[in-house]
Backbone of each chain as ProteinMPNN parsed JSONL, in Angstrom:
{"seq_chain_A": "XXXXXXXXXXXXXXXXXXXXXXXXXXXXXXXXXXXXXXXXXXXXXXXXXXXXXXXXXXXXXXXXXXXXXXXXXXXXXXXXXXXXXXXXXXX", "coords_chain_A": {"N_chain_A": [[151.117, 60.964, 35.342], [151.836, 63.934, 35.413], [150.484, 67.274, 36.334], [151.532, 70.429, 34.307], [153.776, 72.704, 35.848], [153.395, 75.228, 37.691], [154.488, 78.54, 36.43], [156.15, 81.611, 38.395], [155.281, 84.304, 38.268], [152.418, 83.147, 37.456], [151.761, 81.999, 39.701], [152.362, 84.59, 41.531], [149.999, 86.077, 40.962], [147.356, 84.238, 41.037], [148.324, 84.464, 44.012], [147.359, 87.323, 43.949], [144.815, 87.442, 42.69], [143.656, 86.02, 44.492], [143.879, 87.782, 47.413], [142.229, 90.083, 46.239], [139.612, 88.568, 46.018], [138.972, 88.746, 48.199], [138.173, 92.0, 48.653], [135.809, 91.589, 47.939], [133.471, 90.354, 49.811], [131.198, 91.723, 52.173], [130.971, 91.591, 54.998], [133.023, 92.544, 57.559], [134.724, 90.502, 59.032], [135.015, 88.184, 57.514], [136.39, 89.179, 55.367], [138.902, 89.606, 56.387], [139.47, 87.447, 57.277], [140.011, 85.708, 55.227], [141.758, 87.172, 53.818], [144.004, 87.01, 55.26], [144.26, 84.405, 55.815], [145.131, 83.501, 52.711], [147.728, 85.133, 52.756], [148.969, 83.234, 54.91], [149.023, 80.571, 53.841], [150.67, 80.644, 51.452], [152.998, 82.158, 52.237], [153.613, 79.464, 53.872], [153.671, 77.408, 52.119], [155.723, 78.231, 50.344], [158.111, 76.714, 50.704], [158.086, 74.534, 49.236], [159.466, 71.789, 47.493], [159.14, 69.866, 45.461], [157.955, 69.125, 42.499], [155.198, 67.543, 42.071], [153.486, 68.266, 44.953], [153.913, 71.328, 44.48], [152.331, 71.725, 42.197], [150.184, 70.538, 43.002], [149.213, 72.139, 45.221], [148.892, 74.806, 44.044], [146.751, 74.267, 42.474], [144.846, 73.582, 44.22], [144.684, 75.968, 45.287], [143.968, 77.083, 43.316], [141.395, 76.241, 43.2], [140.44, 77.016, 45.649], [139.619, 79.484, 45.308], [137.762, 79.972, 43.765], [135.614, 78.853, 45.08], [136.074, 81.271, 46.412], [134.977, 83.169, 45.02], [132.187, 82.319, 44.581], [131.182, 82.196, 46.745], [131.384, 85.213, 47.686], [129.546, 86.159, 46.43], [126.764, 84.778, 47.429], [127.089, 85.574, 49.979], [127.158, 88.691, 50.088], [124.419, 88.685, 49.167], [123.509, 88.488, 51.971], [124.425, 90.722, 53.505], [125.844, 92.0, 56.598], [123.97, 93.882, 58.56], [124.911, 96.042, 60.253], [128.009, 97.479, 60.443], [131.48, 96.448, 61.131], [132.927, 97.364, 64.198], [135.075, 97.327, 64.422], [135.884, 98.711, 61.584], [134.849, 101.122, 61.849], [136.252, 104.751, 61.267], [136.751, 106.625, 63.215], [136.433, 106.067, 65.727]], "CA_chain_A": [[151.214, 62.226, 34.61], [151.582, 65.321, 36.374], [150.339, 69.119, 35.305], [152.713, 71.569, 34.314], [154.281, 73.293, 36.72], [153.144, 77.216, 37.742], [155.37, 80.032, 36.937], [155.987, 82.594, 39.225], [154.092, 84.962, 37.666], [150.935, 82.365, 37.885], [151.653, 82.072, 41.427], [151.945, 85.46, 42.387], [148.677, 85.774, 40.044], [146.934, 83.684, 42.014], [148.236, 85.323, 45.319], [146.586, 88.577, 44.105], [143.375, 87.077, 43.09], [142.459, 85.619, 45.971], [143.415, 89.31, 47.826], [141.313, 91.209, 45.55], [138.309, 88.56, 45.972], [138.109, 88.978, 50.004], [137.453, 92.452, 49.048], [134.354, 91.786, 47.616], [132.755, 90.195, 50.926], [130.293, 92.407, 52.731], [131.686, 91.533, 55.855], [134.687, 92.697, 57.867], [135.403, 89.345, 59.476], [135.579, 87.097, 56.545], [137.101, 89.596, 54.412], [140.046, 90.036, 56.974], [140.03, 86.051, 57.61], [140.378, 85.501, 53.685], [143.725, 87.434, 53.16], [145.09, 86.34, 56.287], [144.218, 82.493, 55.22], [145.536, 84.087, 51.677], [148.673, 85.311, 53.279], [149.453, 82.149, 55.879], [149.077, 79.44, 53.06], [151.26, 80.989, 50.323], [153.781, 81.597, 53.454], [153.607, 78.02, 54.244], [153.81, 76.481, 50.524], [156.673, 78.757, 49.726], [159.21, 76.191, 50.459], [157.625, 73.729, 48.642], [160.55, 71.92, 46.127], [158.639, 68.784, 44.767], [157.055, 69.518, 41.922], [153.879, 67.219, 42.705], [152.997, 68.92, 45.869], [153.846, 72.784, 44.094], [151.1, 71.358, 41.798], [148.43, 70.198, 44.052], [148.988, 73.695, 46.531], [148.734, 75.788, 42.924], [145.342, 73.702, 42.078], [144.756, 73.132, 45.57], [144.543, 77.001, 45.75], [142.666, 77.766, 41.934], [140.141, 76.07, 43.496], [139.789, 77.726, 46.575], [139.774, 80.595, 44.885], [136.935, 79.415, 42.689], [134.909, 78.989, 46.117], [135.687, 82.055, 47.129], [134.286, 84.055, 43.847], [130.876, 82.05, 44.424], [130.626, 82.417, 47.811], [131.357, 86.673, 47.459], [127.85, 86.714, 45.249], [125.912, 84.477, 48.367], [127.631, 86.299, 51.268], [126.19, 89.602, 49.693], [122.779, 88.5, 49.329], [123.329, 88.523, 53.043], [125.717, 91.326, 54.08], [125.28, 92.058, 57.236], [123.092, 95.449, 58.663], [125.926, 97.164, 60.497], [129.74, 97.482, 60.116], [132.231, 96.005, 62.303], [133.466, 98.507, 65.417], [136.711, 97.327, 63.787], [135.554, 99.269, 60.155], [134.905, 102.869, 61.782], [137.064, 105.316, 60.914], [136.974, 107.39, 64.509], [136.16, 105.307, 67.293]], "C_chain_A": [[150.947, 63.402, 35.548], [151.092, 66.605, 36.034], [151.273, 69.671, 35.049], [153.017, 72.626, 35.766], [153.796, 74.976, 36.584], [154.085, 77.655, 37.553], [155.638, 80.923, 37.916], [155.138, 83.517, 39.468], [152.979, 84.59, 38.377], [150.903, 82.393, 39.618], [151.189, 83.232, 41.968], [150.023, 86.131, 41.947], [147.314, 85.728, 40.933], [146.903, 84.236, 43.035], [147.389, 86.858, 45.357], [145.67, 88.534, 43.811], [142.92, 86.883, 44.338], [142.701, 86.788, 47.122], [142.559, 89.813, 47.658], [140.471, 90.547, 46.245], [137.728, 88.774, 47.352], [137.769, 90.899, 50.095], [136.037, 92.599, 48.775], [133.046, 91.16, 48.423], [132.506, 91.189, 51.698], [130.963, 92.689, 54.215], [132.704, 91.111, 56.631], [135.238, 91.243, 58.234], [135.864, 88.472, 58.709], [136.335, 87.775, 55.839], [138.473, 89.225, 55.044], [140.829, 88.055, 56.937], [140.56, 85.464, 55.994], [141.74, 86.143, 53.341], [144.283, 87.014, 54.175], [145.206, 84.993, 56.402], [144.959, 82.677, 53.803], [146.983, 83.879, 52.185], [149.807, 84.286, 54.131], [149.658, 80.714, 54.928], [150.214, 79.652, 51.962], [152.556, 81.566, 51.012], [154.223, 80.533, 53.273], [154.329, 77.094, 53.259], [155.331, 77.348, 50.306], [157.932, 78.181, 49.763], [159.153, 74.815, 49.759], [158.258, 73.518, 47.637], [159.895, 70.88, 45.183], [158.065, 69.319, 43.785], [155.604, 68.763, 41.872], [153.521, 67.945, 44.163], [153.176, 70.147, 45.446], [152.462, 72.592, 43.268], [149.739, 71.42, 42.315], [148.239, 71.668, 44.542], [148.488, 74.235, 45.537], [147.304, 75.196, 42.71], [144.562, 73.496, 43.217], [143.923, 75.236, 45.675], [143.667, 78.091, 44.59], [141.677, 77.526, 42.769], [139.37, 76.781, 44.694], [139.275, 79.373, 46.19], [138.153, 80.518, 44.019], [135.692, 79.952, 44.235], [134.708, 80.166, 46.556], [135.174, 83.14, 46.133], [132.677, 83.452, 44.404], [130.519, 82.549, 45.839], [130.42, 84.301, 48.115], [129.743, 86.97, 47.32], [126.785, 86.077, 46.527], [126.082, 85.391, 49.146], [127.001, 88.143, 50.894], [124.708, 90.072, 49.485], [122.771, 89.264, 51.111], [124.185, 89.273, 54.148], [125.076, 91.588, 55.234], [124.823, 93.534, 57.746], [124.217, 96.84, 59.336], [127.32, 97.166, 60.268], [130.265, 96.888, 61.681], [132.373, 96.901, 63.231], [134.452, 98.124, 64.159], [136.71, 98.243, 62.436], [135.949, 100.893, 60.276], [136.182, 103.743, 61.714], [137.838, 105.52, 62.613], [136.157, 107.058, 65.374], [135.823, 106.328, 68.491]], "O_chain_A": [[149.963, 63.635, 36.249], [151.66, 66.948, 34.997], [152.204, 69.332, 35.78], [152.141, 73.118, 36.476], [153.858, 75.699, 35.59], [154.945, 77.382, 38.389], [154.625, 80.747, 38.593], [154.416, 83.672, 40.453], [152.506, 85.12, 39.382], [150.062, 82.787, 40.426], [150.158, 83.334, 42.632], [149.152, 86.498, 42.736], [146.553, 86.601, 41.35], [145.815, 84.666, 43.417], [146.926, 87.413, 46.353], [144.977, 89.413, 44.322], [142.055, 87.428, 45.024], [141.745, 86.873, 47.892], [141.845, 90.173, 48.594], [140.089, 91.177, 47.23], [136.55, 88.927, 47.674], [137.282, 91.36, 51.127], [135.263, 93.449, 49.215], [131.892, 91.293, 48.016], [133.516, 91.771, 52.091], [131.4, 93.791, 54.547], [133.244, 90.005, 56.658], [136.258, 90.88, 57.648], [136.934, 87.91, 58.941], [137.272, 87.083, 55.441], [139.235, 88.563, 54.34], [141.951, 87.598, 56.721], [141.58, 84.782, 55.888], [142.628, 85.617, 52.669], [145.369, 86.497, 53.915], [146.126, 84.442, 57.006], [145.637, 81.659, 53.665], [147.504, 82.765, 52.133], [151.033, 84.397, 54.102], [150.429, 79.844, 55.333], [150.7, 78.587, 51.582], [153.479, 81.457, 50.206], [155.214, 80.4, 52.555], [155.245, 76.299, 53.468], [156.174, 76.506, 49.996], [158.868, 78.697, 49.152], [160.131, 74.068, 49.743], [158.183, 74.325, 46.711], [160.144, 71.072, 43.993], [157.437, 70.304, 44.175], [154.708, 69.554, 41.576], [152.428, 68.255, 43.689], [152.353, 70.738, 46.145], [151.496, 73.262, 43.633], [148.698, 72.05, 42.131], [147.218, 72.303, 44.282], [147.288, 74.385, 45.766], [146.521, 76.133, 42.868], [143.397, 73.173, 42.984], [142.801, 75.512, 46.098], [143.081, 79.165, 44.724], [141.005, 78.481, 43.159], [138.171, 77.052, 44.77], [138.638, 80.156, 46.895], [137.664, 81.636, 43.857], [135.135, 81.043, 44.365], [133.624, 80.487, 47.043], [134.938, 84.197, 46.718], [131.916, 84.385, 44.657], [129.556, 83.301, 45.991], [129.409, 84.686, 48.703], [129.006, 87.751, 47.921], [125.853, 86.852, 46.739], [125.191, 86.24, 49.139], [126.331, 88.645, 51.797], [124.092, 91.135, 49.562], [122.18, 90.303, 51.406], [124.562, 88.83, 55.233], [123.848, 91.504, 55.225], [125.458, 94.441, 57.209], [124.29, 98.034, 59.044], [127.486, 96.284, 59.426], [129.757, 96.874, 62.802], [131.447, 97.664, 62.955], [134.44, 98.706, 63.074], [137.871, 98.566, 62.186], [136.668, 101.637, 59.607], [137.195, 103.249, 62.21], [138.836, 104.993, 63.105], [135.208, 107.744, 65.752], [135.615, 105.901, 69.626]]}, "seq_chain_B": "XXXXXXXXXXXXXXXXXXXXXXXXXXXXXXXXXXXXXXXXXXXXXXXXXXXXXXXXXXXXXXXXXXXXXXXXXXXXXXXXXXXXXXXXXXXXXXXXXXXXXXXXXXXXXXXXXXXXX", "coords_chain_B": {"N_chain_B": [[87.4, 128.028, 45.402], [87.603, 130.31, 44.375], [88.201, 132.373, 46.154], [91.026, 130.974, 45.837], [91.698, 131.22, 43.08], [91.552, 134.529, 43.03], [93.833, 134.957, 45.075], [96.083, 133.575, 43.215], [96.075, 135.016, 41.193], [97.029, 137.72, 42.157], [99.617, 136.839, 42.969], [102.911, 137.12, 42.741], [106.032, 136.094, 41.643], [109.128, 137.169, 42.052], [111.358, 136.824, 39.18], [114.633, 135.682, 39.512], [117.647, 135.325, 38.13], [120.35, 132.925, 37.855], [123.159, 133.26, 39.95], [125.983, 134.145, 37.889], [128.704, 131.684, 38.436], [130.968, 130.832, 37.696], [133.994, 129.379, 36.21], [135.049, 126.606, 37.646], [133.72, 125.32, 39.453], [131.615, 124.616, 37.82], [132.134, 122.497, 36.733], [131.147, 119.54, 37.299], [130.625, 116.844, 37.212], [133.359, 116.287, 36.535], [136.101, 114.836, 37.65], [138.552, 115.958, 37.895], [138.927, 117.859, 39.267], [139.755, 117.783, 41.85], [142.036, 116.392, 42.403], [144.978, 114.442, 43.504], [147.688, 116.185, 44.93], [151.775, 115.587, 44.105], [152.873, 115.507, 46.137], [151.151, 114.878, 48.261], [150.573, 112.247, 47.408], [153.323, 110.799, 47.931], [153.899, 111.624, 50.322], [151.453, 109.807, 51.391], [151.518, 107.327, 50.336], [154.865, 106.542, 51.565], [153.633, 106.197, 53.924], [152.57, 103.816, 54.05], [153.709, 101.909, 53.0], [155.838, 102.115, 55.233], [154.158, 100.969, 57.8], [153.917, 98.776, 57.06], [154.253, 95.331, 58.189], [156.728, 94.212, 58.204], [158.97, 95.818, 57.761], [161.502, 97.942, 57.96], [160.61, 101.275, 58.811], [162.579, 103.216, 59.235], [164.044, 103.01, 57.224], [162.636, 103.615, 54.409], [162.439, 105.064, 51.769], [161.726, 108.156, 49.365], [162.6, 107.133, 46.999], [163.189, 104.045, 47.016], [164.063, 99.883, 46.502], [161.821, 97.618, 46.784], [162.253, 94.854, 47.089], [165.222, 94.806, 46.733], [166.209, 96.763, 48.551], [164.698, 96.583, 51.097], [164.72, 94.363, 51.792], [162.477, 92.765, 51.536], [160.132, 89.592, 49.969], [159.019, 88.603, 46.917], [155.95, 87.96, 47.752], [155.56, 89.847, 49.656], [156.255, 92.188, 47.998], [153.663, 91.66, 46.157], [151.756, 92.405, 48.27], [152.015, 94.833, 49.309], [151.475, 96.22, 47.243], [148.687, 95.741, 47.082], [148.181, 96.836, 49.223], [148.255, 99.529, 48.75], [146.69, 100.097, 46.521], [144.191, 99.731, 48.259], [144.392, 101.848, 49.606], [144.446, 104.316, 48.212], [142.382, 103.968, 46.659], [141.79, 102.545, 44.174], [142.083, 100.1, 41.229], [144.514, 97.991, 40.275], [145.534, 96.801, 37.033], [146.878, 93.489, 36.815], [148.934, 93.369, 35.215], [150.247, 95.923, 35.278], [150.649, 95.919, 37.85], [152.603, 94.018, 38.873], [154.789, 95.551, 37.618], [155.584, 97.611, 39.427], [157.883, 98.129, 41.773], [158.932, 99.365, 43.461], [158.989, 102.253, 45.938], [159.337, 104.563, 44.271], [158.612, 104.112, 41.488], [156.156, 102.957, 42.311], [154.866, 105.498, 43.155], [154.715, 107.219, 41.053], [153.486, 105.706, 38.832], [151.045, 106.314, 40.584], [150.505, 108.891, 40.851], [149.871, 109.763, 38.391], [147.879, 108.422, 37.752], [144.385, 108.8, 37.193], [142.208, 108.563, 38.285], [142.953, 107.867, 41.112], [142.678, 108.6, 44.177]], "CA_chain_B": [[88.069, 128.218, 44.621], [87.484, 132.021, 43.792], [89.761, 132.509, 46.557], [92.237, 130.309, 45.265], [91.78, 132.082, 42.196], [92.127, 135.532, 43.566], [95.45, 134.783, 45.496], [96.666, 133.423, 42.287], [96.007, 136.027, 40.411], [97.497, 138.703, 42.425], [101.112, 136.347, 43.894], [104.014, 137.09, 41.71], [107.312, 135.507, 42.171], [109.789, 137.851, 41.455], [112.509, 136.046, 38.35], [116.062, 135.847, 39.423], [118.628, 134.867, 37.509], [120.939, 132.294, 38.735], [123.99, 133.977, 39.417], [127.011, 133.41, 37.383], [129.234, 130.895, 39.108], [132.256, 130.453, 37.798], [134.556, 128.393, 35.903], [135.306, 125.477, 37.996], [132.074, 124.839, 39.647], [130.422, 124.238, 36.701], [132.752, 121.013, 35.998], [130.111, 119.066, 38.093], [131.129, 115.451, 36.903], [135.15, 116.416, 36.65], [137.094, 114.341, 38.67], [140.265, 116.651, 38.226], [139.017, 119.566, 40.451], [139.914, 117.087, 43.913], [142.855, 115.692, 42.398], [145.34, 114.594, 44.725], [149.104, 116.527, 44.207], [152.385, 114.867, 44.261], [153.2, 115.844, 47.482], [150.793, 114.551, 49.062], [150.913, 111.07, 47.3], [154.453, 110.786, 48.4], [153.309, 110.87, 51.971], [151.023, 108.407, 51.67], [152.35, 105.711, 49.713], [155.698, 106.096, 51.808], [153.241, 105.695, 54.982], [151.852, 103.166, 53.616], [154.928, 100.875, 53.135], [156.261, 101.994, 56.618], [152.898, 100.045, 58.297], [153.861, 96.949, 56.888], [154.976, 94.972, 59.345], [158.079, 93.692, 58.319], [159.738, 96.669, 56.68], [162.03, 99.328, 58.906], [160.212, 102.429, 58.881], [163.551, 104.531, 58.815], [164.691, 102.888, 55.957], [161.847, 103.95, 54.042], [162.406, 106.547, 51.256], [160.895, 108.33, 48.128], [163.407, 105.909, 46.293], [163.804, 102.53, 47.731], [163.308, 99.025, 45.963], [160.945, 96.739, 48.347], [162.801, 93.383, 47.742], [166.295, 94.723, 47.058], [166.383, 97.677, 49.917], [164.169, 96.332, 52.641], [165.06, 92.673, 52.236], [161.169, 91.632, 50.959], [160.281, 88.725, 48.896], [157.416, 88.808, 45.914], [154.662, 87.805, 47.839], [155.074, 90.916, 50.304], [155.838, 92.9, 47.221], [151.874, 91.946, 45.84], [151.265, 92.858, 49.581], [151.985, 95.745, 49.474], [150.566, 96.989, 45.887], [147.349, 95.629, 47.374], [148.025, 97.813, 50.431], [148.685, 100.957, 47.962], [145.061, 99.92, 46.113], [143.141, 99.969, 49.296], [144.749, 103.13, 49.889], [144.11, 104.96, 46.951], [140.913, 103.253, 45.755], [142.324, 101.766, 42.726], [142.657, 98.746, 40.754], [145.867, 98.51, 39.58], [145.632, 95.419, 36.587], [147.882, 92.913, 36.911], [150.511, 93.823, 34.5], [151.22, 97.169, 36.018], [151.077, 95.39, 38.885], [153.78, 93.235, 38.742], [156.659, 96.31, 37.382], [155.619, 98.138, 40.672], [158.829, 97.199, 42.661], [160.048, 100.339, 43.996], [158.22, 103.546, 46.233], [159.393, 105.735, 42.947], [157.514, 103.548, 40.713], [154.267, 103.005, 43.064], [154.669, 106.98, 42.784], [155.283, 107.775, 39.822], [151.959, 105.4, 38.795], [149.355, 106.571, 41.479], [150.406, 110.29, 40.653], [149.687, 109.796, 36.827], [146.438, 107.736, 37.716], [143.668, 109.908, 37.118], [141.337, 108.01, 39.438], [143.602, 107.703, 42.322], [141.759, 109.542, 45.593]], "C_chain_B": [[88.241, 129.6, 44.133], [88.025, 132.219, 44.691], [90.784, 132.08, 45.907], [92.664, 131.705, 44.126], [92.26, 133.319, 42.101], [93.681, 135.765, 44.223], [96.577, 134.551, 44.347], [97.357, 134.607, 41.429], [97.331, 137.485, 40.879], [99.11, 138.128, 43.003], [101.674, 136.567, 42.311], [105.041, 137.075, 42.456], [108.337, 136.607, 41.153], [110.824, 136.666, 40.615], [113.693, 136.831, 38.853], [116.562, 135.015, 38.841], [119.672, 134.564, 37.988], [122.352, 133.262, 38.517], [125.444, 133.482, 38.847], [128.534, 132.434, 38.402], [130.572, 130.608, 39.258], [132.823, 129.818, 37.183], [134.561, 126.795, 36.278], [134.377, 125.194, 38.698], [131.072, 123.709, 38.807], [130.566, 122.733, 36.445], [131.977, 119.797, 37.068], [130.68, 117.442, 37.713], [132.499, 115.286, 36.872], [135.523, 115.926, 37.495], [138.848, 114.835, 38.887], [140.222, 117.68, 39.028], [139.813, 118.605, 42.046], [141.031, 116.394, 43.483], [144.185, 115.659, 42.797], [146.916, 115.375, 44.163], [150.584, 115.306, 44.759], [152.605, 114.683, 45.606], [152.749, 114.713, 48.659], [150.631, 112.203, 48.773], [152.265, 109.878, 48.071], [154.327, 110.119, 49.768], [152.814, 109.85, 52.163], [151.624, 106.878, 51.266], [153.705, 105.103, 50.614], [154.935, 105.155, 53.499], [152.515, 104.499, 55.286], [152.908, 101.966, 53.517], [155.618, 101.274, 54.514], [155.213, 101.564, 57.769], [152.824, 99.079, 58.054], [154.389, 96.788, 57.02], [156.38, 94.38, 59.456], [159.142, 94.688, 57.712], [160.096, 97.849, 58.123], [161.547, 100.778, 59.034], [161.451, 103.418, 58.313], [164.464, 104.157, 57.658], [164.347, 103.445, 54.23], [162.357, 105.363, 53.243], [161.941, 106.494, 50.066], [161.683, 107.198, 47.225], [163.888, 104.887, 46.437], [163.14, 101.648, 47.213], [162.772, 98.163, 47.137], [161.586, 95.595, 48.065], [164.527, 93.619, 47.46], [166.893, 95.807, 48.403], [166.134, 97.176, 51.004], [164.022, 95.315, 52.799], [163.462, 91.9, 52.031], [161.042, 91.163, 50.114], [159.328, 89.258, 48.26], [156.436, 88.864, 46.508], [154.139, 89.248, 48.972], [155.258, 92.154, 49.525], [154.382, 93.052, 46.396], [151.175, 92.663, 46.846], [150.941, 94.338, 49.433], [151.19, 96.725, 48.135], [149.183, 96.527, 46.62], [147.162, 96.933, 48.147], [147.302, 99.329, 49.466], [147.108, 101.393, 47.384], [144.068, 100.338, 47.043], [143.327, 101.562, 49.575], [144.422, 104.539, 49.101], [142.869, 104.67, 46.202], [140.836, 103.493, 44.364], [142.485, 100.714, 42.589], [143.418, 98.801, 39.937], [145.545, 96.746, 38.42], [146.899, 94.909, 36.797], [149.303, 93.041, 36.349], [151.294, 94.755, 34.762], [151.424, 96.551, 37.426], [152.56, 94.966, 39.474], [155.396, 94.261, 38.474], [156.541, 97.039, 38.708], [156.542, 97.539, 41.544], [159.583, 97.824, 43.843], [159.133, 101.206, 44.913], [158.523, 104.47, 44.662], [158.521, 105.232, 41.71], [155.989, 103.498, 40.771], [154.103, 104.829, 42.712], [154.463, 107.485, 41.741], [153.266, 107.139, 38.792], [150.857, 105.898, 39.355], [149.726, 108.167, 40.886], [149.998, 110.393, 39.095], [148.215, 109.18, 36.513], [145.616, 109.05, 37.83], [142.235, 109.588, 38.093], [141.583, 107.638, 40.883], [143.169, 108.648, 43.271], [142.508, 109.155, 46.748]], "O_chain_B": [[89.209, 129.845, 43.413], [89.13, 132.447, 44.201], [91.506, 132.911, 45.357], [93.443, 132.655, 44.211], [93.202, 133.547, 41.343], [94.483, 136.626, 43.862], [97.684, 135.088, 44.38], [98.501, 134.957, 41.137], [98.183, 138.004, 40.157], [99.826, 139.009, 43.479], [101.179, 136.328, 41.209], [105.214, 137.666, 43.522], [108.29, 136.771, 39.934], [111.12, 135.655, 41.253], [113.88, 138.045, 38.773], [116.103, 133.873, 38.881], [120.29, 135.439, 38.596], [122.672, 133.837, 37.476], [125.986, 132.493, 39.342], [129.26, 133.193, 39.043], [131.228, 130.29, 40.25], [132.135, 128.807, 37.322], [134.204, 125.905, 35.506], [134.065, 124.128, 38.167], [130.344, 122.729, 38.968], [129.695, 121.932, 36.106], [132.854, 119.144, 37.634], [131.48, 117.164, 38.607], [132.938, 114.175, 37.168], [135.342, 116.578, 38.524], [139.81, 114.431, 39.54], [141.18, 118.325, 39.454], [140.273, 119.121, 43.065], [141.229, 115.482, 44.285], [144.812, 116.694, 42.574], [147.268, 115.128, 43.009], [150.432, 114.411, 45.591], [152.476, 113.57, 46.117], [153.378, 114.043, 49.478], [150.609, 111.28, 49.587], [152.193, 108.732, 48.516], [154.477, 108.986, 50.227], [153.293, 108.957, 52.862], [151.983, 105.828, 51.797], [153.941, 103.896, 50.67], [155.329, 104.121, 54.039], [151.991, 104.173, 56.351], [152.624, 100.994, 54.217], [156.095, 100.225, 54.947], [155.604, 101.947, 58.871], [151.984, 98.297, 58.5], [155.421, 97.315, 56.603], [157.011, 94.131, 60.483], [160.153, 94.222, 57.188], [159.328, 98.362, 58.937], [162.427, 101.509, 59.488], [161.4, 104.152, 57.326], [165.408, 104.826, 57.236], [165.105, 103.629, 53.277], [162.61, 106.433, 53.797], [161.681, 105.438, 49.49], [160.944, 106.315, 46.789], [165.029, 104.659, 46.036], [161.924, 101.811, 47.115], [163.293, 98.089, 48.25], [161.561, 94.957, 49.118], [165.246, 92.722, 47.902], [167.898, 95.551, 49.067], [166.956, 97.155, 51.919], [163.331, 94.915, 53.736], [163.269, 90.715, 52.306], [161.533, 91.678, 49.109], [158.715, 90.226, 48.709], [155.667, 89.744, 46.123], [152.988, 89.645, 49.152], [154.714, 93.178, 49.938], [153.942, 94.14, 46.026], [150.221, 93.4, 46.597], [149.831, 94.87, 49.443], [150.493, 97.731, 48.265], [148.461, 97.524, 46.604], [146.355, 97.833, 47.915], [146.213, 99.893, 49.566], [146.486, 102.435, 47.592], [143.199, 101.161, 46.757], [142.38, 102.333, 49.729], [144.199, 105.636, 49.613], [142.53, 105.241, 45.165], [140.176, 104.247, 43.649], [142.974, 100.043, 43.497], [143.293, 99.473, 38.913], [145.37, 95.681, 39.012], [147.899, 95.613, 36.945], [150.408, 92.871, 36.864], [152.521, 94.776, 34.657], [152.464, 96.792, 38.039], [153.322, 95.506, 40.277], [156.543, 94.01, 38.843], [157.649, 97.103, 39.239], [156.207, 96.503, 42.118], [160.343, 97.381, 44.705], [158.007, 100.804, 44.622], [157.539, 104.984, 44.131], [157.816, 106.005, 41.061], [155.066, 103.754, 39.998], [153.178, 105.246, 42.015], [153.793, 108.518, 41.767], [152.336, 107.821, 38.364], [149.782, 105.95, 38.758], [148.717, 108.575, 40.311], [149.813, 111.565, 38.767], [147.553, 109.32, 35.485], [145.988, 110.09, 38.373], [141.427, 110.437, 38.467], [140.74, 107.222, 41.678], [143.456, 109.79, 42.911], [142.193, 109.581, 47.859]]}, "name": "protein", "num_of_chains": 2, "seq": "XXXXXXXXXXXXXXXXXXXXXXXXXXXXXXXXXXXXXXXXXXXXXXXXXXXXXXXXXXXXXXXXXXXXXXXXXXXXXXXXXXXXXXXXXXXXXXXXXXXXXXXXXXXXXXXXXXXXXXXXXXXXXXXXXXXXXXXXXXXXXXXXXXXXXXXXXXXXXXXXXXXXXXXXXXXXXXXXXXXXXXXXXXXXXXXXXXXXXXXXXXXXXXXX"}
């Protein structure tokens, strides 16, 4: 038995959750590494015709998504004291 | 203390009265006195899709759709509404999200947003 298949919609959905949630990390490095792991996976999957493997990537990628809501709320406890160089406006 | 007292006695602070200020001053919590004009939305939003990296710069105009003009798929159309968000410090919900397809649309939204900076 397989899940239902994502929509498009759900997909792109998905693709803009897990945007939004890297901005709610403290700091620059993970935020930046989170849409560009965001960005490179949903890339990757996009030629994906099977519908068991569109499945898994789509659940494959709730979940990471899941991780990355909990981890936001730790990673804040512990933002870190200064900003990146990379952050400032005028270098 | 009978100094104290004495000094007291005799210091007077002259009363002024604040002076009248003005209309738009006053609106102290108003977020429409700084609000941005079309003009300048325009600019940004178009400069804003000519920085992402796969899109021609000189193709770029107040009226161009992002996946039938400049040849991008969906996922660099979310791209770019994110971009527009960061840019504007807004959250656009998902549903407006999604009709955003065009620069005249992204425009036409951030200039009507009343929280858009």
């Amino acid at each position: 038995m397989t899940p239902p298949l994502p929509s498009g919609p759900e997909v792109l959905s998905l693709f803009r959750s897990l945007l939004r949630v890297a901005h709610n990390f403290p700091d620059y490095n993970i935020r930046e590494y989170i849409k560009r792991r965001t960005i490179d996976a949903f890339r990757q999957n996009r030629t994906l015709s099977d519908s068991l493997s569109i499945s898994s990537a789509f659940s494959e990628g709730k979940s990471q998504l899941d991780v990355a809501k909990r981890q936001a709320v730790v990673y804040s406890l512990y933002a870190p004291p200064l900003k990146s160089v990379m952050e400032l406006q005028n270098p | 203390m009978a100094l104290r007292a004495a000094v007291l006695r005799h210091l007077r602070v002259p009363i002024q009265t604040a002076p009248w200020r003005g209309g738009a001053s006053l609106r102290l919590m108003s977020s429409h006195d700084d609000h941005i004009t079309k003009d300048e939305v325009i600019d940004r939003v178009l400069s804003v899709v000519k920085d992402f990296p796969k899109v021609d710069p000189s193709k770029v105009s107040p009226d161009v759709h992002f996946q039938k003009d400049l040849g991008l798929d969906s996922l660099d159309n979310v791209e770019i509404v994110m971009a527009l968000e960061e840019e504007f410090k807004l959250e656009i919900p998902d549903k407006e999200a999604v009709k955003i397809d065009s620069t005249h649309l992204a425009i036409e939204y951030i200039s009507n947003h009343p929280m858009s900076s």
